[in-house]
C-alpha positions in Angstrom: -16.6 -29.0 -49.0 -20.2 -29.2 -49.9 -20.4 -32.7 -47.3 -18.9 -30.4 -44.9 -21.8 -27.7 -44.9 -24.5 -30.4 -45.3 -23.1 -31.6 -42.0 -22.2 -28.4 -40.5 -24.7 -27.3 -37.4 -26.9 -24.3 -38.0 -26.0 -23.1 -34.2 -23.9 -24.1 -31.4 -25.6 -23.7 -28.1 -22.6 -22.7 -25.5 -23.1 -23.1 -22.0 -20.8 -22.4 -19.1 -21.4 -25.0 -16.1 -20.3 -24.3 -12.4 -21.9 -26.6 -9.7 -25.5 -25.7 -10.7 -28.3 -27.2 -9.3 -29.7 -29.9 -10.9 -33.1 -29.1 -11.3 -32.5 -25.7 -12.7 -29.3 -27.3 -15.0 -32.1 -30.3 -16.2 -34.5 -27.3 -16.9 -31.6 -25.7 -19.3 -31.2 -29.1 -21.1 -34.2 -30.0 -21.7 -35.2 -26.6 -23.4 -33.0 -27.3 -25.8 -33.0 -30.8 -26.4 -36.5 -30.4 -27.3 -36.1 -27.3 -30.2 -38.0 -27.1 -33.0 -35.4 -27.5 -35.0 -32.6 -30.4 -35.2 -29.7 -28.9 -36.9 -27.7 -27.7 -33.6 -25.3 -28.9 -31.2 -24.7 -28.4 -27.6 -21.3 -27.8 -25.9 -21.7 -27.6 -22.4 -18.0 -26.7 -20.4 -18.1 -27.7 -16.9 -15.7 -25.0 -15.7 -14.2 -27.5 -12.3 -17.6 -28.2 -10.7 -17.1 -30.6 -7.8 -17.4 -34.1 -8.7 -20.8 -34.6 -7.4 -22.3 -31.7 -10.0 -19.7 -32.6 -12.2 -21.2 -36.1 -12.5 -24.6 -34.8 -12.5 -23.8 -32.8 -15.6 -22.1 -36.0 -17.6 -25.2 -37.9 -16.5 -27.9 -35.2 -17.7 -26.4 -34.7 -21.3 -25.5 -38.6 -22.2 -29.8 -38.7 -23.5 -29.2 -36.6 -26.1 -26.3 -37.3 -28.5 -26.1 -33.1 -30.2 -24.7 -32.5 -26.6 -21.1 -32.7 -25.4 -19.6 -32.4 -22.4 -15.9 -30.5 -21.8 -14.5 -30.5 -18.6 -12.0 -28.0 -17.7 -10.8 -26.5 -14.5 -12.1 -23.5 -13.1 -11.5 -20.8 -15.3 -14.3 -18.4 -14.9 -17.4 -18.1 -17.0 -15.4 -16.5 -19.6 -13.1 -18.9 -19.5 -15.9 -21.5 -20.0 -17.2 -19.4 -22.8 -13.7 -19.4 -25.0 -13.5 -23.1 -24.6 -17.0 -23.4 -25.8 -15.8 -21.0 -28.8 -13.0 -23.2 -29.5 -15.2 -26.5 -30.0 -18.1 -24.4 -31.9 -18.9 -25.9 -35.6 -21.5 -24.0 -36.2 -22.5 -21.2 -38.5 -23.8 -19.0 -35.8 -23.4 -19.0 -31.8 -25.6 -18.8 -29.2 -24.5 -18.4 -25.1 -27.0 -19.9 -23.0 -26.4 -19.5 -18.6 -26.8 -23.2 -17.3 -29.4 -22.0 -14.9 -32.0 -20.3 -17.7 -33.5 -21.6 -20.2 -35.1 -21.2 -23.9 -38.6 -21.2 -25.6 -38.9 -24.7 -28.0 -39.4 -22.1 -31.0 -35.7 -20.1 -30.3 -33.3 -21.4 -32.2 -34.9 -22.2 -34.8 -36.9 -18.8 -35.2 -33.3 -16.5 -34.5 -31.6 -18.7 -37.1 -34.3 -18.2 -39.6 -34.5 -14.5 -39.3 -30.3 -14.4 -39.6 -30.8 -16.5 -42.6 -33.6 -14.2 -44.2 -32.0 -10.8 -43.3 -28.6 -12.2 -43.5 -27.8 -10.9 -40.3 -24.9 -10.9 -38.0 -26.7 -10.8 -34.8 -29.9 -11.5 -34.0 -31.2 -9.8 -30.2 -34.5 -11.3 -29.2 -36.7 -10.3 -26.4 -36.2 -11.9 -22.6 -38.0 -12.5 -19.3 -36.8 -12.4 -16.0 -37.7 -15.0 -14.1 -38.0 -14.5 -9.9 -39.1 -17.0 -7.7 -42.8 -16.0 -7.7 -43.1 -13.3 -10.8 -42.2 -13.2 -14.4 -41.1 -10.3 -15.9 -40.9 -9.4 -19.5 -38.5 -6.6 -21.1 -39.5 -5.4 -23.9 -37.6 -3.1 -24.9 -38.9 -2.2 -28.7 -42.7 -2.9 -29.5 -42.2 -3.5 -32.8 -40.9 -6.8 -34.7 -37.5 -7.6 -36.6 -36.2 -4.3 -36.7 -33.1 -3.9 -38.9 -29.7 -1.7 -38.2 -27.1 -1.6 -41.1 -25.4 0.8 -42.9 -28.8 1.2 -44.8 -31.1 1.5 -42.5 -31.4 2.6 -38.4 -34.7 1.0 -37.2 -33.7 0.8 -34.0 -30.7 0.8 -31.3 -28.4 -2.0 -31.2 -26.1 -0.3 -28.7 -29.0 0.4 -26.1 -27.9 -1.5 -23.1 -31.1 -3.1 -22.7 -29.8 -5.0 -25.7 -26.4 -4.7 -25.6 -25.6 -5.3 -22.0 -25.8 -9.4 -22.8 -24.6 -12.0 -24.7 -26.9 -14.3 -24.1 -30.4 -13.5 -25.7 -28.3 -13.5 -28.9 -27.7 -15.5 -31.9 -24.0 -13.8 -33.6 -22.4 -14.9 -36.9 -19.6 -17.7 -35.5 -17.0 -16.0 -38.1 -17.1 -12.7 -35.8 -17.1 -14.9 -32.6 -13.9 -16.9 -33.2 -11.9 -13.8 -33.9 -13.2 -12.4 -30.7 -13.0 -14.2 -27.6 -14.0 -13.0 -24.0 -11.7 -11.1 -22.0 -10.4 -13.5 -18.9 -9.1 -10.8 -17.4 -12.3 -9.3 -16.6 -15.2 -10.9 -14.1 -17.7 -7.9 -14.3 -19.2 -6.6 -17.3 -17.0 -8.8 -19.6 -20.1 -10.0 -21.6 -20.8 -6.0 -22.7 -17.1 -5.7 -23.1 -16.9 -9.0 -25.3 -20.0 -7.1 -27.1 -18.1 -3.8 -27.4 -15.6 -5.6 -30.0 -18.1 -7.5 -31.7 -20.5 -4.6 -32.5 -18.0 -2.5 -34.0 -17.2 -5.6 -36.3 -20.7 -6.6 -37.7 -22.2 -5.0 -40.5 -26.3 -6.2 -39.9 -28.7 -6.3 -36.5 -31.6 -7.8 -36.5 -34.0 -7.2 -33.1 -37.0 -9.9 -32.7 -39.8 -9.1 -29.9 -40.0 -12.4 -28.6 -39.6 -13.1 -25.3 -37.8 -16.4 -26.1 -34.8 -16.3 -23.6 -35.8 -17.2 -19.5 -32.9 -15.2 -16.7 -33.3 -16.8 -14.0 -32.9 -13.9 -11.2 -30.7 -15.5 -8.6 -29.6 -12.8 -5.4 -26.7 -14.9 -4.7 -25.2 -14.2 -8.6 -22.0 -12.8 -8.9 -23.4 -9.1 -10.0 -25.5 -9.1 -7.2 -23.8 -10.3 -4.3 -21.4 -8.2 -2.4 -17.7 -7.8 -3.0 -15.2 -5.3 -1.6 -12.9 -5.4 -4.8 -16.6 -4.3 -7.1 -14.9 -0.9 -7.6 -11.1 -2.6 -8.8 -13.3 -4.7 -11.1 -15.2 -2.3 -12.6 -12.3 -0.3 -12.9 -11.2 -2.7 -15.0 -13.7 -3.9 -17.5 -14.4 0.3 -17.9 -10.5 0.7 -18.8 -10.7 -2.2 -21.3 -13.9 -0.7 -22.8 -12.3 2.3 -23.6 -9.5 1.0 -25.3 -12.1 -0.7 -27.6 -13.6 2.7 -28.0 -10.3 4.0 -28.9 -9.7 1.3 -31.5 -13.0 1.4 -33.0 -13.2 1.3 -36.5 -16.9 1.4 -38.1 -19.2 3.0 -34.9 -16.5 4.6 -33.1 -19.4 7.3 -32.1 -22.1 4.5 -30.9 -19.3 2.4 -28.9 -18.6 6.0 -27.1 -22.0 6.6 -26.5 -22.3 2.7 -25.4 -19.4 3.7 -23.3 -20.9 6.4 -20.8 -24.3 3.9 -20.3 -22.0 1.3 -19.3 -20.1 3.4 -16.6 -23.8 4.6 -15.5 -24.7 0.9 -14.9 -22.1 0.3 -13.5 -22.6 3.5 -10.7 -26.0 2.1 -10.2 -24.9 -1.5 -9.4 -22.3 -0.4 -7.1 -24.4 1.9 -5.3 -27.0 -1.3 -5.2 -24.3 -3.7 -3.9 -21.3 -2.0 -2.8 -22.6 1.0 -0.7 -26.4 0.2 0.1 -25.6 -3.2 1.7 -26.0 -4.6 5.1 -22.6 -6.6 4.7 -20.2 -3.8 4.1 -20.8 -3.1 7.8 -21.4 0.8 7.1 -24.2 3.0 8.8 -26.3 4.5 6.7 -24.5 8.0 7.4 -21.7 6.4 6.3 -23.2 4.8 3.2 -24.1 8.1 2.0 -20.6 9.4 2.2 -19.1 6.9 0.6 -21.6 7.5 -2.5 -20.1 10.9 -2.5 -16.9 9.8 -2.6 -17.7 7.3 -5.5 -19.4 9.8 -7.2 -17.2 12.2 -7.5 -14.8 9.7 -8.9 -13.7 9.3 -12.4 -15.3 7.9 -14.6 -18.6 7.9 -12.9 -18.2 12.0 -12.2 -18.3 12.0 -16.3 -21.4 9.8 -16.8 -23.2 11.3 -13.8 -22.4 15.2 -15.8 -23.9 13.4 -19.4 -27.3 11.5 -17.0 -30.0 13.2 -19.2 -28.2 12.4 -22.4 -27.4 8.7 -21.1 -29.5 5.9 -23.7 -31.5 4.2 -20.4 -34.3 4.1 -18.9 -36.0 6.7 -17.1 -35.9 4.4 -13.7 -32.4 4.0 -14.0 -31.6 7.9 -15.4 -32.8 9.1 -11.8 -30.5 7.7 -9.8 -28.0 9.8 -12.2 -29.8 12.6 -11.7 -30.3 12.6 -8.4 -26.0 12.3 -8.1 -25.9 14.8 -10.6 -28.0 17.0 -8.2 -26.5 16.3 -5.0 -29.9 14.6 -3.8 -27.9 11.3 -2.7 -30.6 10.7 0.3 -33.0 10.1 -3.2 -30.7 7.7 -4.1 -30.6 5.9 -1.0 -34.8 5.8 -1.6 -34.5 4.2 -4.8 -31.9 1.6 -3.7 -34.3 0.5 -0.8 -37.3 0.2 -3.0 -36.0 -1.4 -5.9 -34.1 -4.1 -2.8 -37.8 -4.8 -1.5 -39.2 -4.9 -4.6 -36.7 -7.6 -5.3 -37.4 -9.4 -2.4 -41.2 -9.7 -3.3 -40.6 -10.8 -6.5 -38.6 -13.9 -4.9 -41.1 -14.5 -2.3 -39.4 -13.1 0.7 -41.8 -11.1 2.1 -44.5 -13.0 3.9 
């Protein structure tokens, strides 16, 4: 037993794979392969890429022997993620997307601040990356904040934090019990959070900005889809059961609950109704943002928008439904498109 824990990884790095480009998978690798720390392992899951990327993946992670290589067919990311859950040996997980990557000091910084605070799950800060801007969230200024049933130094159920699983080192122990719901293709990482939050007993929140999101407008959040509200539907059903069979933070999971729904209005107003592919005047745009938002659940979460735990930029959008003042809306969404667009180098 005590060869077993000498030999035991102190994290398993768990990345998803689906034809990604190779510069931008070789980017991913390398951040890791060159931590500042050795005691990890890599399980990448190449979830059916085509044998071209498929190969390029094989090829990219035989240099460095912590790293292998499943291949499965196409599941979905969550899919991917189980599998990588299933081959995990180490004492704590971490997701990283094959197209982002990590600061050399991130592992082994999140695993000793686990270690020290004997935490659960460690949230550290992140920057979005566009094509010709960086962007850092920050979402508390202050450094290793604690939650447990001693002390509440900050918000572990904000969805600035909780909205992701990657930026996040968990506790495998709560992991393997608690796999991703396949069922679900939007939203399923703050749903997979959902039941591992009410679980955990300690939070730890590090300001670093150690974790890199690539900002791709061809993602699956951001591109358009006429089944968005179905899916939704879905991963906002499954979230509520998990609120109903809460055990420890019933009242934070509920609270949790209503942010959710309210990101989930905004990115359907973003993609669904403001877009030029759903082939919709704008007259027409607006009135199906009525419909929408007099529409259960989001009619519940637009009533609760001042009391909703984001931030102010996304609160007005809520406010404005809440109001009636959906031509404000229709402002926002074509600002915050351009702004987009600037920040991946598309205007000029």
């Amino acid at each position: 037993m005590n060869r077993y824990l000498k030999e035991r990884p102190a994290v398993s790095v768990i990345i998803p794979a689906y034809n990604t480009e190779r510069e931008q998978f070789l980017k991913c690798i390398e951040s890791i392969s060159e931590q500042s720390m050795d005691n990890f392992e890599v399980i990448v899951i190449n979830d059916g890429s085509d044998s071209t990327h498929a190969q390029m993946i094989h090829d990219v992670c035989a240099k460095d022997s912590r790293i292998k290589v499943k291949d499965k067919e196409n599941g979905g990311v969550s899919s991917a993620r189980n599998a990588g859950i299933t081959e995990a040996a180490g004492e704590y997980i971490m997701f990283v997307d094959s197209d982002d990557w990590i600061d050399r000091e991130c592992l082994e910084d999140a695993y000793k601040t686990a270690e020290e605070y004997n935490a659960d799950v460690v949230t550290f800060g992140y920057t979005k990356e566009y094509k010709d801007a960086s962007v850092e969230v920050m979402v508390y200024q202050e450094d290793r904040l604690v939650y447990d049933s001693w002390k509440k130094e900050y918000d572990p159920f904000d969805m600035r934090i909780m909205g992701m699983c990657w930026m996040k080192l968990y506790r495998a122990a709560y992991v393997k019990k608690n796999h991703f719901n396949e069922n679900l293709t939007n939203g399923e990482d703050v749903e997979f959070n959902f039941r591992i939050y009410d679980k955990v007993k300690t939070f730890v929140y590090m300001k670093e900005h150690y974790y890199h999101y690539r900002q791709n407008e061809q993602s699956a959040v951001r591109a358009f889809d006429k089944n968005t509200l179905m899916k939704y539907e879905r991963t906002i059903y499954a979230m509520e059961q998990d609120v109903k069979n809460a055990v420890r933070k019933k009242g934070s999971l509920n609270r949790a609950y209503y942010s959710f729904i309210g990101i989930s209005y905004l990115v359907i107003n973003m993609n669904y109704i403001f877009t030029d592919n759903n082939g919709l005047s704008k007259s027409e745009q607006i009135h199906l943002l009525r419909k929408v938002s007099d529409m259960e659940p989001y009619r519940s979460a637009i009533k609760r928008a001042e009391k909703l735990n984001l931030p102010v930029t996304r609160k007005m959008s809520l406010i404005f439904a809440k109001y009636g003042l959906y031509y404000g809306i229709y402002i926002i969404m074509v600002i915050k498109k351009y702004m987009n667009k600037y920040r991946n180098g598309k205007e000029g």
